[in-house]
Every structure is written in structure tokens, then in C-alpha cells.
C-alpha positions in Angstrom: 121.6 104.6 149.4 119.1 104.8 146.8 117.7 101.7 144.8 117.7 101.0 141.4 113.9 101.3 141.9 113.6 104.5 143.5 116.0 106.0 140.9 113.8 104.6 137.7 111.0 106.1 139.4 112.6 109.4 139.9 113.5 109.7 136.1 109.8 108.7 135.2 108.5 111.6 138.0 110.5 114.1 136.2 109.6 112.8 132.7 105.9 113.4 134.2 106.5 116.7 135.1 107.6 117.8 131.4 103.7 117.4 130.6 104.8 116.0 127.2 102.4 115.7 124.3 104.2 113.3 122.0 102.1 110.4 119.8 103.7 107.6 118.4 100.3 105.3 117.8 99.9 105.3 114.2 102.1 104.5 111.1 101.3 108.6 109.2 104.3 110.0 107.2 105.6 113.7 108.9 104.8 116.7 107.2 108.2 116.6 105.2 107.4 113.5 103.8 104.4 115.5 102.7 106.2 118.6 101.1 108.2 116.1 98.5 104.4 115.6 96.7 103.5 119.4 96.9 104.0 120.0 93.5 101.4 117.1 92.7 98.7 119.6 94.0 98.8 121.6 91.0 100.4 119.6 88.0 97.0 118.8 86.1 95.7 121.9 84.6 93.2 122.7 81.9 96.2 121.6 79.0 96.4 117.5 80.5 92.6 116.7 80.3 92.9 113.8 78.3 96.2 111.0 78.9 98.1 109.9 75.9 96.4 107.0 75.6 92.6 109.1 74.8 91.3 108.7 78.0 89.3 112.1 78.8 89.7 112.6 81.9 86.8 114.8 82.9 84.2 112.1 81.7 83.3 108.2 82.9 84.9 106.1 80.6 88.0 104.9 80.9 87.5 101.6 82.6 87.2 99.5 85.8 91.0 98.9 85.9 92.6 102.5 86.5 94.5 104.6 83.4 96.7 102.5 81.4 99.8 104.9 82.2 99.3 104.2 86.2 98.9 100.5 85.3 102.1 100.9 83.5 104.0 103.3 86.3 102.4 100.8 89.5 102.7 97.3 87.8 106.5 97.0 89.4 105.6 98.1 92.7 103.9 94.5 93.1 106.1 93.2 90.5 103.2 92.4 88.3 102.4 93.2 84.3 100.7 95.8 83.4 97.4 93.7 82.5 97.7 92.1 86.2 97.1 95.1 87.5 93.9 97.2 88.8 94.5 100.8 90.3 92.0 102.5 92.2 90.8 105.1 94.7 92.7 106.0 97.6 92.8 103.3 100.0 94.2 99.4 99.7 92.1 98.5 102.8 89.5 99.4 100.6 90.1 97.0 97.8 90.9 94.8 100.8 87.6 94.9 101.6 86.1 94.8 98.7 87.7 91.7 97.4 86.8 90.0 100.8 83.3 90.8 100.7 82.7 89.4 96.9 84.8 86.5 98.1 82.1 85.7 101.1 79.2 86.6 98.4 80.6 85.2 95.2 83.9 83.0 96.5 86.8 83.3 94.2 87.9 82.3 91.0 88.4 78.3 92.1 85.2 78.2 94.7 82.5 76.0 94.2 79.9 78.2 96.6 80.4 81.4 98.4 82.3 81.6 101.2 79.3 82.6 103.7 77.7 79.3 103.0 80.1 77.8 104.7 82.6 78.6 108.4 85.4 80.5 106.9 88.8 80.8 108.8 91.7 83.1 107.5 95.7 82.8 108.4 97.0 85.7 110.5 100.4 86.5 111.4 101.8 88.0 114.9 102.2 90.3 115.4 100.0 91.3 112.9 98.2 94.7 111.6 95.5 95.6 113.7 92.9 96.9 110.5 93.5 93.6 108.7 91.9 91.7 112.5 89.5 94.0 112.2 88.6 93.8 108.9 88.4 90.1 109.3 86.5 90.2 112.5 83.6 92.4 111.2 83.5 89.9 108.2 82.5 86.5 110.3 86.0 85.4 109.3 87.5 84.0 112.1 91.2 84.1 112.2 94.1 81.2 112.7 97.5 83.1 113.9 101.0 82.0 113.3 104.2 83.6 114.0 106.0 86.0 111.9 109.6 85.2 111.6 112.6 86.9 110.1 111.7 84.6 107.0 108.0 85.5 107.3 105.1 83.9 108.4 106.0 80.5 110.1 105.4 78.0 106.6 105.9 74.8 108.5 102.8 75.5 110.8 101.2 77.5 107.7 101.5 73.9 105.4 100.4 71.7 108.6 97.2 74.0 109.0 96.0 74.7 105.5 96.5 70.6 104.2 94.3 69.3 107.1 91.5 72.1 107.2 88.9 73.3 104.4 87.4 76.3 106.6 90.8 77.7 106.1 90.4 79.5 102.7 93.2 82.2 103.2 95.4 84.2 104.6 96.0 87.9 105.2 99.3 89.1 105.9 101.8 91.7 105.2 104.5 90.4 102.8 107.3 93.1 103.1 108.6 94.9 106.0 105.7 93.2 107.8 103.9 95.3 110.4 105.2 95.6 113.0 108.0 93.7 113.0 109.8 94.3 109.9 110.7 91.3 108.3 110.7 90.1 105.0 109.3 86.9 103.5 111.7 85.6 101.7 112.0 83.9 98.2 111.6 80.4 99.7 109.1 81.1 101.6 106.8 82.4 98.8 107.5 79.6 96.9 106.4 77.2 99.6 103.0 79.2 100.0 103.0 79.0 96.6 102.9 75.4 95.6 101.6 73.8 99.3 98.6 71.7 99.5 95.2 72.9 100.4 92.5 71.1 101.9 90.7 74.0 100.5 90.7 74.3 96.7 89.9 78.1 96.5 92.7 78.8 99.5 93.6 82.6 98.9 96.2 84.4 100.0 95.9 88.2 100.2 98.6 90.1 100.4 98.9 93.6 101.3 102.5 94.7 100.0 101.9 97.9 101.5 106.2 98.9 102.0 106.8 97.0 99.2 109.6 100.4 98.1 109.4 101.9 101.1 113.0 100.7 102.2 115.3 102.3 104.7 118.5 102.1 102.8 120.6 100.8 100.2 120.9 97.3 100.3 116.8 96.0 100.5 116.2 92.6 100.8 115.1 90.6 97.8 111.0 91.4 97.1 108.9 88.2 97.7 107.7 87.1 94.0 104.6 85.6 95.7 102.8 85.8 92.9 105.3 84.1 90.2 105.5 81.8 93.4 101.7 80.3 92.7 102.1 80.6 89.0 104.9 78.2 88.6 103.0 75.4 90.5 100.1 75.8 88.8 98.0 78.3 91.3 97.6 80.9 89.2 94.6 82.2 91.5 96.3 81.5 95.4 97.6 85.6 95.8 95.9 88.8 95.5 98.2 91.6 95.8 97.4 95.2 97.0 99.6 98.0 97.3 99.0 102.3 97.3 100.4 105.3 97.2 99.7 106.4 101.0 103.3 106.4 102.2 104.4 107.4 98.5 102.6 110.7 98.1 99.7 112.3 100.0 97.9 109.5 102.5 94.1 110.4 102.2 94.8 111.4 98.7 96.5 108.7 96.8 95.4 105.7 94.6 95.3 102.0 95.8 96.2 98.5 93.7 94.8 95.0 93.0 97.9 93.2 91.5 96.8 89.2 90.3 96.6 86.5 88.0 94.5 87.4 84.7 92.3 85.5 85.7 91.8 87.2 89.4 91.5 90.7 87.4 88.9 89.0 85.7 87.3 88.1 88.2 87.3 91.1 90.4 87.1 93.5 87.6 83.5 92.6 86.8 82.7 92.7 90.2 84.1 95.7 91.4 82.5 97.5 87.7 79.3 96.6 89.9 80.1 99.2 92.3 81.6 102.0 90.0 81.9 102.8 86.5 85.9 104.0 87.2 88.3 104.7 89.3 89.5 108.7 89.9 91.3 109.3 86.4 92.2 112.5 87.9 94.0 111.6 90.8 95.9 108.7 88.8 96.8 110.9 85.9 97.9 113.5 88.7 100.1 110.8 90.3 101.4 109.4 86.6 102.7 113.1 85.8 104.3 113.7 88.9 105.8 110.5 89.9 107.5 109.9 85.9 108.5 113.5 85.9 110.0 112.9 89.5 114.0 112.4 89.5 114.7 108.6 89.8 111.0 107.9 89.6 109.0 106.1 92.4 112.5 104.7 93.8 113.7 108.4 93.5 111.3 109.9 95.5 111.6 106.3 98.2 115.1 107.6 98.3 114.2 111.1 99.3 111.7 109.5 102.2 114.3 107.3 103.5 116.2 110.7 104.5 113.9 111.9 106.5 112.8 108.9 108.1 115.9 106.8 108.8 117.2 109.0 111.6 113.9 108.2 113.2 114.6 104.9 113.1 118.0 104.8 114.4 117.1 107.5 117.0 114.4 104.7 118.2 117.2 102.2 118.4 120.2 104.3 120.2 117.3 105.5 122.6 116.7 102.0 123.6 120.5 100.5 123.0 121.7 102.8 125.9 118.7 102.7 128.0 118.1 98.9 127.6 120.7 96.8 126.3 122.2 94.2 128.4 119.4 94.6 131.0 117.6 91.7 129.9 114.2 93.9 129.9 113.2 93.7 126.6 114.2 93.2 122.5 113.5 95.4 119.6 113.5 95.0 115.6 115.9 97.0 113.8 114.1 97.3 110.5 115.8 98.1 107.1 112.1 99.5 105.8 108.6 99.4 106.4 107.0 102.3 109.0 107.4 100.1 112.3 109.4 99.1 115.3 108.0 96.1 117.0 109.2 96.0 121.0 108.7 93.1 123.2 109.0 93.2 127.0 111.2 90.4 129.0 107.9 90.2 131.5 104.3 90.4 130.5 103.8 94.0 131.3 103.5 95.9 127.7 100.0 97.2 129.1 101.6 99.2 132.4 104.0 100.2 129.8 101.6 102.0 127.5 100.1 102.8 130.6 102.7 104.5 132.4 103.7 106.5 129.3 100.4 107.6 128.6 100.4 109.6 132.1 104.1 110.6 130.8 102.3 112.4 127.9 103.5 109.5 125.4 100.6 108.0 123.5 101.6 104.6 121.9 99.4 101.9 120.5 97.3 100.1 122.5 99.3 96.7 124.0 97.5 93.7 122.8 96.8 96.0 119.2 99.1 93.8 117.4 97.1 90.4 117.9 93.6 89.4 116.8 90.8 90.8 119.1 93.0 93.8 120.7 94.1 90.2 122.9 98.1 89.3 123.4 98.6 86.4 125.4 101.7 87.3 127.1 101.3 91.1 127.0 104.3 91.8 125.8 104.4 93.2 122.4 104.4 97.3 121.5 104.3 98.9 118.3 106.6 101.8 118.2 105.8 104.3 115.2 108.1 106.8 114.9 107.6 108.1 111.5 105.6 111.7 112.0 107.0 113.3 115.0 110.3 115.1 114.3 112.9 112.9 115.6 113.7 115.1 118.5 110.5 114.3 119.8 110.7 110.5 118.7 113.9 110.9 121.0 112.3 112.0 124.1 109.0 109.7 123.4 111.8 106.8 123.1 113.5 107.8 126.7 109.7 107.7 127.8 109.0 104.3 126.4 112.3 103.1 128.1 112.3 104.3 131.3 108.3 102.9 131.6 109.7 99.6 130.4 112.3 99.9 133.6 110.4 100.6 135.8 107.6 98.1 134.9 109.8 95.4 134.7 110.9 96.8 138.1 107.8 96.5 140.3 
């Protein structure tokens, strides 16, 4: 009679023998997604080279904050005004960065010294996204994790840490549909970061609102007013806001966002000006012609994403509901948007799992990715992204994934 054991590792052999050649490591919109922003390519021609507002498009000025018409169009993706806006070049992480590295040279709007004078410490979540512990680490900025929870990051330990500790100036985290787990943090949360007390008096919260529209279906959960959060008890300066185009549009070819107090555009407005005299009016016009002319807007165009990329989602949790459910083996979010599926083994063996499905032919994110220094301490965690392969393919990568788990959690 055959074992459960010899069975599992049976299906894995012939799995093996398909030489597969499926990736699910990194968080990139499919091709289709792609095709909605085609016509983007070509809508600014040699009749829209100056906006309505006189900006000419083809020379430098125009100003360190981005068009007025994207301020306008992106200002309710972070659910910000207009003038508490800044839209840039293509990348968040980038602005990320930037506003990171004048904080350590400069400090922010409420320092007394720049942060490199001093040890500097910044609030993770975890699982957490594995740029933002990079970014961090190449920085000198050590990192303090907490959980994520469904409510978001875990505010009781948040409010212990940050009243008792001055090195901790901040915190970097993903607000909505965090990565990888999905969740949400949720109004009374933000209004707890908002208002707590901070040994430090320049404590910063950066927030990279990067799914902030990017929902799954009809029924979103509430967006985290963060910001209105810190101004209604008085911390007008505690959160920085970033956002972009890259799972809107095109992903190397989009424009990022710096959402904040007036007084934080203020502040990082004259810096960044340092660096550049303005953004890509081009690209921003392109976007503001295509996304207003777009049917339903940005939330029409979200709409038209969420078709293609919810049966990826639920073909990543039917794949692991009948291969894994009531086996005790492992759990896995069911997200309602966001780009991720966080899965976490029963047993500390998420690193034979990548492993064994990497000699399947199923690349997946390294195990340990989704904590600070590549390191989780129970090795349990996986970050499933099945938003560019077709979802035939995510189906078969997801039998993959689940067999490995099996048999892992078998030997």
C-alpha cells in the first residue's frame, strides 16, 4: 500500500517532469493589463504642446510640483488637495528615496539636526516589502518590525515603541492592501498613529499607498485617511504619502506622487528643485489626457484591471482550498486588492518550498524576502504573485506551490 508520502512525491516527480517555466516572484501587471494604456502611447501629438493651464510642455518651466492638471487628476488617489500634492517621474521608490535621504541630510520639517547625526531606527511591518528593507538598510537606518494585522500594523506595540525611544523617527509601511498580506489599515488605526506620542519630535511616517485603487471588487474597504489622521491632532508633518501610476498604466513608464501637509510640500519641494528643474510634463500631460478621457476615469480603468486580475486571485485560492484545506499545512490571505497573496507554512519549511518548486520549474520569491535582511525567523512565510502569468499558468504554478508545501511538511 502506498503512503501518503510516496504518493505526494509521485505527483511532485511528475510535476518535475513537465519542465515548467512558470515565474510568480515579482508583483508586474500581465500584458493585458498593458493593452488598456495602449492608446496612451500616441495621444500627445504636435496639437497638445502646451496644457490648459500655459504650461509648454516642450520647455523647463513648469515647476518642481508636476502639471497642475495631474495634481488635480492624482490628489484623490492619496486623498489629498491638490496643493498637497507633488507628481513626479516614474517611480515612488524613488521619491521614497529621495525624501529619505534629505531627511538623514536635512531631517524634516519638526527636526532639530539631521537625522545622520544621530542612530536612526525606522518601524517595519511583517511581512513587509522587501525594497522598502532594502531601501532602509542601504540608508544606515536600522529597522524595528511589528506585525501586520488585518487592522494594520500592530498600534499597541507601535505606541509602546515610538513613546519610549527617540532613535525611532519613523516608519515605513504599506497602508492599503499591504504587501504581502493584503490588509487594510483601518480608520482607527490611522487615527491612533495619528495623534500617539513620540519620544521623537520629528517621528515620520512614510507611507507608500501604492494599491491605494487598485481593488479587487466592488465592495473596497474604507481608505486610511492617514493623513487627516495627523492633522486633527495637531501633526500636520507625522505622514508622507507616495503613490504612482505603475500598476495604473505602463510600469517603467508612469509618474510617481508625494502627497503631505503644506508644509511637507514645502519642505521637500525646495529640496527636490535641488535635483531637477521639473518633473516629465510630457509623460504627466500624456497620463492627464488619457486617464480623464478614459470611461469612469482612474476608477474606470481599476475596474477594467480587476477583470483580468481577479480570476488570478481566486484561481490561487481554489488551487490551494482543494489541495490544502483542512490539512493543517498551511494558511493563505484572500485579498480583496492589492497585487499579493501572502502564504504561511504550518512548519518552518517555506525555504524547501521555494526550493522544491524551483526544481519544479516554479520560480517564487525568495522565503525569508518578506522580512528585514532576506531573514524570517520561523521560515514560514511566501509571497505568491500571481498577477502576470495568464491564470492557466498561475493554476499549474499554484498545484506546484501546493504539492511542495505537502510534501515539505511531509518529510
Amino acid at each position: 500500500m502506498k503512503t501518503a508520502m510516496s504518493t505526494t512525491r509521485e505527483r511532485y516527480d511528475a510535476l518535475r517532469a513537465l519542465a515548467l517555466k512558470l515565474d510568480l516572484t515579482r508583483g508586474q501587471p500581465g500584458d493585458d493589463d498593458f493593452d488598456l494604456s495602449n492608446a496612451m502611447l500616441t495621444i500627445v501629438d504636435d496639437k497638445a504642446l502646451v496644457t490648459p493651464s500655459g504650461v509648454a510642455l516642450r520647455n523647463y518651466p513648469g515647476g518642481i510640483a508636476g502639471l497642475k492638471e495631474a495634481r488635480e487628476l492624482f490628489a484623490p488617489v492619496l486623498g489629498v488637495q491638490p496643493d498637497e500634492i507633488i507628481v513626479g517621474n516614474n517611480a515612488s521608490l524613488a521619491l521614497e528615496g529621495s525624501a529619505l535621504m534629505w531627511a538623514m541630510l536635512k531631517g524634516v520639517p519638526k527636526s532639530t539636526a539631521p537625522w545622520c547625526k544621530g542612530e536612526v531606527k525606522f518601524i517595519v511591518t511583517v511581512p513587509g516589502y522587501d525594497r522598502h528593507f532594502l531601501m532602509l538598510e542601504r540608508l544606515g537606518i536600522g529597522m524595528v518590525p511589528v506585525a501586520m494585522t488585518a487592522d494594520g500594523p500592530d498600534i499597541a506595540a507601535i505606541e509602546k515603541i515610538v513613546a519610549s525611544d527617540a532613535s525611532v523617527k519613523g516608519m515605513l509601511y504599506v497602508p492599503t492592501y499591504s504587501n504581502p498580506t493584503g490588509d487594510t489599515t483601518s480608520q482607527a488605526v490611522a487615527g491612533r498613529l495619528g495623534r500617539m506620542q513620540t519620544a521623537a519630535p520629528d517621528f515620520t511616517i512614510f507611507a507608500d499607498d501604492a494599491y491605494a485603487v487598485h481593488h479587487l471588487d466592488d465592495a473596497p474597504p474604507a481608505h486610511p485617511d492617514l493623513l487627516g489622521a495627523a492633522k486633527r491632532a495637531g501633526n500636520p508633518t507625522r505622514v508622507i504619502l507616495f503613490g504612482s501610476t505603475s500598476k495604473i498604466t505602463f510600469a517603467g513608464a508612469g509618474v510617481g506622487f508625494l502627497g503631505g501637509s503644506k508644509e511637507t510640500i514645502a519642505w521637500i519641494g525646495e529640496l527636490l528643485g535641488t535635483q531637477m528643474i521639473t518633473p516629465n510634463k510630457v509623460e504627466q500631460y500624456r497620463h492627464v489626457l488619457f486617464l480623464g478621457r478614459y470611461p469612469g476615469g482612474i476608477a474606470g480603468i481599476m475596474k477594467a484591471h480587476a477583470k483580468l486580475l481577479a480570476p488570478k486571485f481566486n484561481a490561487v485560492d481554489a488551487i490551494l482550498t482543494c489541495e490544502l484545506s483542512g490539512k493543517n499545512l498551511a494558511t493563505w490571505t484572500k485579498p480583496k486588492g492589492g497585487y499579493f497573496v501572502s502564504l504561511d507554512t504550518a512548519k518552518p519549511v517555506a525555504s524547501q518550498v521555494v526550493k522544491l518548486a524551483k526544481d519544479a520549474g516554479v520560480a517564487l520569491t525568495p522565503a525569508g524576502a518578506t522580512y528585514p535582511f532576506g531573514k524570517d525567523p520561523n521560515d514560514r512565510n511566501i509571497r505568491i504573485s500571481p498577477t502576470r502569468p495568464p491564470v492557466d499558468q498561475v493554476r499549474k504554478a499554484m498545484e506546484v506551490v501546493a504539492v511542495c508545501v505537502q510534501l515539505a511538511s511531509e518529510t
